[in-house]
C-alpha positions as CSV (number, residue, x, y, z in Angstrom):
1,X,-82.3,33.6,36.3
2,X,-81.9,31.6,33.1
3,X,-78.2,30.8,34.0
4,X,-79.5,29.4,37.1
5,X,-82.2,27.7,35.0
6,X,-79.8,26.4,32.5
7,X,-77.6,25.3,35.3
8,X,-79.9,23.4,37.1
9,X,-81.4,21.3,34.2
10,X,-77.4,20.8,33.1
11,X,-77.2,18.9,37.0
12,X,-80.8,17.2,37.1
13,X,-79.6,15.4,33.6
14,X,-76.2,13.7,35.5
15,X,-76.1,10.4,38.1
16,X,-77.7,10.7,41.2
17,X,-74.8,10.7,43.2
18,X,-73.1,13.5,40.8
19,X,-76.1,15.5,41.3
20,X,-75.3,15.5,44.9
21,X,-72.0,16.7,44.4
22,X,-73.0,19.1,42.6
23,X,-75.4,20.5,44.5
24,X,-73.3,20.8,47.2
25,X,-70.4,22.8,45.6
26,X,-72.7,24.9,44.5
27,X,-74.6,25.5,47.7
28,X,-70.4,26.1,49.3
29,X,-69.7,28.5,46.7
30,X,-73.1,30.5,47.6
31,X,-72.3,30.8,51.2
32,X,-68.3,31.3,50.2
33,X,-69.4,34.9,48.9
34,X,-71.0,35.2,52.3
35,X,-67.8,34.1,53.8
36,X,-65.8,37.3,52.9
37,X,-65.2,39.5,55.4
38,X,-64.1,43.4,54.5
39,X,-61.9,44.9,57.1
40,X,-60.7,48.1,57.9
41,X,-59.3,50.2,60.6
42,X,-57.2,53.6,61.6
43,X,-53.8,53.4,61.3
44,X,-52.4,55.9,63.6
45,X,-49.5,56.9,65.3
46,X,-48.6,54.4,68.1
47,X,-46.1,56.1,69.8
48,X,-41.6,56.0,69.7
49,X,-39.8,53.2,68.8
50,X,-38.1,51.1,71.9
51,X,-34.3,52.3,71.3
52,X,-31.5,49.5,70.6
53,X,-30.2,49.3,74.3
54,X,-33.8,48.5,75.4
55,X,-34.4,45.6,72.8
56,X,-30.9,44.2,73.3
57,X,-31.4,44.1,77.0
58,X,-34.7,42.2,76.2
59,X,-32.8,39.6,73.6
60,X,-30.1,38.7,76.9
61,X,-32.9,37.1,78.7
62,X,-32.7,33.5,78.0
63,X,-36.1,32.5,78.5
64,X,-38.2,34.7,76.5
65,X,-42.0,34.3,76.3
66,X,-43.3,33.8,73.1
67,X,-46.9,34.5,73.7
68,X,-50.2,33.8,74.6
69,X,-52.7,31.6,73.0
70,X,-56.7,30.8,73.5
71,X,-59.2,28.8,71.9
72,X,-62.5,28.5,72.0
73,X,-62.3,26.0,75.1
74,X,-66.9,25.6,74.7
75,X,-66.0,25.0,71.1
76,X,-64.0,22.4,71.5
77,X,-66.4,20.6,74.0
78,X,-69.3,21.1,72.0
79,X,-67.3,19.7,69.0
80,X,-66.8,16.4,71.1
81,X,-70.8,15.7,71.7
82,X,-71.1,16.7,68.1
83,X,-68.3,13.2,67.7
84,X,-70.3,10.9,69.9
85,X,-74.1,12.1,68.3
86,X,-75.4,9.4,66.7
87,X,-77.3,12.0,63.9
88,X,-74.7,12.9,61.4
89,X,-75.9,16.3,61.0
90,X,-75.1,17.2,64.4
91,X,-71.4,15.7,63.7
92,X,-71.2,17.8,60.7
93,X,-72.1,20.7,62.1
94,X,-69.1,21.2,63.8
95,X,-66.9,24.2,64.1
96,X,-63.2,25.2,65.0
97,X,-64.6,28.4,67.0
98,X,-62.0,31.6,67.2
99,X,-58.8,31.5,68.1
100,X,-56.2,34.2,69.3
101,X,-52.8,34.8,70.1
102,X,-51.4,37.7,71.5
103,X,-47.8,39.3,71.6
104,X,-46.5,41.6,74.0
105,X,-43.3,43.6,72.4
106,X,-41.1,40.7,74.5
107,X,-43.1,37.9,73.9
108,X,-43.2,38.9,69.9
109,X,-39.4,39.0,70.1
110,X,-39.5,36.1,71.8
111,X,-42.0,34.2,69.0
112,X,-39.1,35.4,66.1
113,X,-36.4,33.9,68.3
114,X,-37.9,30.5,69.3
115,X,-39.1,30.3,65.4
116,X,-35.2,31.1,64.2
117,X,-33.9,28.7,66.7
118,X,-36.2,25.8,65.4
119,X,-34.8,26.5,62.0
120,X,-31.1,26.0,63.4
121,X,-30.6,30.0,63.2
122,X,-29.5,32.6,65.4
123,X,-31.7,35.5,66.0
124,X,-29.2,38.8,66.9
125,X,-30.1,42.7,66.8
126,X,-29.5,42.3,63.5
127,X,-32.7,41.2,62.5
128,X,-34.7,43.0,64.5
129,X,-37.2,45.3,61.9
130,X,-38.1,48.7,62.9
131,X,-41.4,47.3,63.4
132,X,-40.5,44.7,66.0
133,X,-39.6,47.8,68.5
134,X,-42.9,49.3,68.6
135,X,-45.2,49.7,71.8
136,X,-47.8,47.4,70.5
137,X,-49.4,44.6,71.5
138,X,-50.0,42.2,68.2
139,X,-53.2,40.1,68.6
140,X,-53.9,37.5,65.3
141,X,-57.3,36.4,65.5
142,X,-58.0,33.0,63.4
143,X,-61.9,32.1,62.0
144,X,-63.9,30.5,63.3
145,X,-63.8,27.5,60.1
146,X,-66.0,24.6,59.6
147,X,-64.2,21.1,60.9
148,X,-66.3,19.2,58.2
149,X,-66.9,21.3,54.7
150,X,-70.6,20.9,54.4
151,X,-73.8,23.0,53.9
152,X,-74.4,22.3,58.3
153,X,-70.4,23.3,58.7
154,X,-70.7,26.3,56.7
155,X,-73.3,27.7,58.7
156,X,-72.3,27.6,62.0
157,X,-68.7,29.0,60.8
158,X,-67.6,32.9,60.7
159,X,-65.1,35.5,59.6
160,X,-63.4,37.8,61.5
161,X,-64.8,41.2,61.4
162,X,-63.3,43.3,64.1
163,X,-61.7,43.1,67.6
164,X,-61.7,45.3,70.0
165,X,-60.3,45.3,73.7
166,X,-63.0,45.9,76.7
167,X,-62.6,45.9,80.4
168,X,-63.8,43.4,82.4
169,X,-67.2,45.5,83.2
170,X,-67.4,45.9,79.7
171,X,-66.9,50.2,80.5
172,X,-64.0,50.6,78.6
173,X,-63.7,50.1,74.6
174,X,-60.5,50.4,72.8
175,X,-60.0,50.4,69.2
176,X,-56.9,49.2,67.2
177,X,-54.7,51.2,66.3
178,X,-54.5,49.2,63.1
179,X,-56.2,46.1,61.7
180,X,-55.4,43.8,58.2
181,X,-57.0,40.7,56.9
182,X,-55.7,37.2,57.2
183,X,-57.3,34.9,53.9
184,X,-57.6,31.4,54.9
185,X,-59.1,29.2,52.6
186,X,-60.5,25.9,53.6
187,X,-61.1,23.0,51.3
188,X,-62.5,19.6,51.3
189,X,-62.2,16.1,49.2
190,X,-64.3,17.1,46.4
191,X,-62.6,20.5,45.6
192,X,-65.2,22.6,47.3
193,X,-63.9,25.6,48.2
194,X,-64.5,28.5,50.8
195,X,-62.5,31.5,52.0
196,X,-62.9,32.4,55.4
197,X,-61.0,36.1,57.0
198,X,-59.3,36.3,59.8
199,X,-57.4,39.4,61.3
200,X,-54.5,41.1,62.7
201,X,-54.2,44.2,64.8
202,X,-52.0,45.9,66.8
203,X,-53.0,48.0,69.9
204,X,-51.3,50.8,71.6
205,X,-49.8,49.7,75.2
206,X,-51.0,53.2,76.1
207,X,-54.8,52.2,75.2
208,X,-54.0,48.5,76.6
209,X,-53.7,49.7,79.8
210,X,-57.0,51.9,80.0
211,X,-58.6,49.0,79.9
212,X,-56.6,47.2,82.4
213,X,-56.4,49.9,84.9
214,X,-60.0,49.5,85.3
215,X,-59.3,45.9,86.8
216,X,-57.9,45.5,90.2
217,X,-55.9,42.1,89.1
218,X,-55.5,43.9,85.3
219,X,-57.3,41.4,83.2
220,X,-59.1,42.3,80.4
221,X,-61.1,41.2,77.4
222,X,-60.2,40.4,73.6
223,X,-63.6,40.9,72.0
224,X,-63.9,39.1,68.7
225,X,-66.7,40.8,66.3
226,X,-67.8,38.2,63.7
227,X,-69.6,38.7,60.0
228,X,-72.5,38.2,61.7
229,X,-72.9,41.0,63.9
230,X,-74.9,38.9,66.1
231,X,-71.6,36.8,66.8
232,X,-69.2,38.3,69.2
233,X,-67.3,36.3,71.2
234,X,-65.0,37.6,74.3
235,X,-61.8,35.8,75.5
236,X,-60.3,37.2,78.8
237,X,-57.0,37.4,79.3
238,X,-56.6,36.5,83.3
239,X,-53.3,37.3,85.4
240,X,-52.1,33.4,84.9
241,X,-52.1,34.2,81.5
242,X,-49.7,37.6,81.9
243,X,-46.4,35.3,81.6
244,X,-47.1,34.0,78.3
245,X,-48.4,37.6,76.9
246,X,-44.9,39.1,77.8
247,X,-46.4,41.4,80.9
């Protein structure tokens, strides 16, 4: 208490418009220790490797997929009545919401090839890692991060505490088979500083489709559990969508 004492007659004694600054970098560092996200999840067996015949035969198609992206579509409108509010508070309120990708084992190969191609390189066999042949499906789940760094940005913004996939009724739950944390700091003009978490995780294509057997079309849900446990946000994954995921 007499830090924060000391501290606060240190700011009170500097220029008005310092004193704002300060206050605010201090209020962002507060809620950055809020921020931080702790993950942690199984990592169990997922199953045997796809063999070399099976991944070469998926390299000789020429149009790959390379995966499946969505965003947080109410977000993004909300974000543009935040623009055109008159009150700036509502305007710096405004937040990126979650976003996903997801990777089927072709559409992951696919990523890696369309990212060595833009780079003038030729992906082979050769670089394929022992971990690009497993039955997994990779989902990397971004934060949801403030658009403007301010007190009214930071708290409407989230970590990434968990995902899960659920059936469309919601009956089925499936864990990852593993999960890791993604740091992604955000920073404004002033320096102000805040770490946000987002994730990866990998789920066995044995547990995916549980969940999508339950479906007559197959969709499912990606079911995004934020900091705040009151914060979970689902993004369904429809059959137009299959393509791009590498089904």
């Amino acid at each position: 208490m007499l830090g924060h004492a000391t501290r606060a007659g240190r700011i009170a004694s500097k220029p008005m418009f310092v004193r704002l600054i300060l206050w605010c970098s201090l209020a962002l560092a507060a809620a950055g220790a809020e921020k931080r996200a702790v993950l942690s999840g199984p990592a169990t067996p997922i199953g045997p490797a796809y063999s070399i015949d099976i991944i070469q035969a998926m390299l000789r198609s020429p149009a790959l997929p390379t995966g499946l992206r969505l965003y947080d579509k109410q977000q993004a409108f909300a974000n543009i009545a935040n623009e055109m509010n008159t009150n700036r508070y509502a305007r710096q309120s405004s937040h990126t919401g979650y976003s996903v990708e997801l990777y089927m084992p072709s559409a992951w190969l696919g990523m890696k090839r369309a990212r060595a191609a833009k780079e003038f390189k030729v992906f082979s066999i050769d670089d394929v890692e022992d971990g690009d042949r497993l039955p997994i499906m990779r989902v990397r789940i971004s934060p949801d991060t403030p658009i403007y760094l301010t007190a009214f940005g930071a708290a409407n913004s989230h970590s990434v505490e968990h995902v899960v996939l659920r059936s469309i009724d919601k009956s089925v739950v499936i864990q990852p088979a593993s999960i890791e944390p993604i740091e992604t700091p955000v920073q404004n003009t002033f320096g102000a500083r805040l770490l946000y978490t987002g994730a990866t995780a990998a789920f066995s294509l044995a547990d995916l489709e549980k969940v999508r057997s339950t479906s007559r079309d197959e969709e499912f849900l990606v079911t995004i559990i934020g900091q705040d446990t009151r914060r979970v946000r689902d993004f369904r994954v429809k059959r137009k969508n299959f393509r791009a995921l590498g089904d």
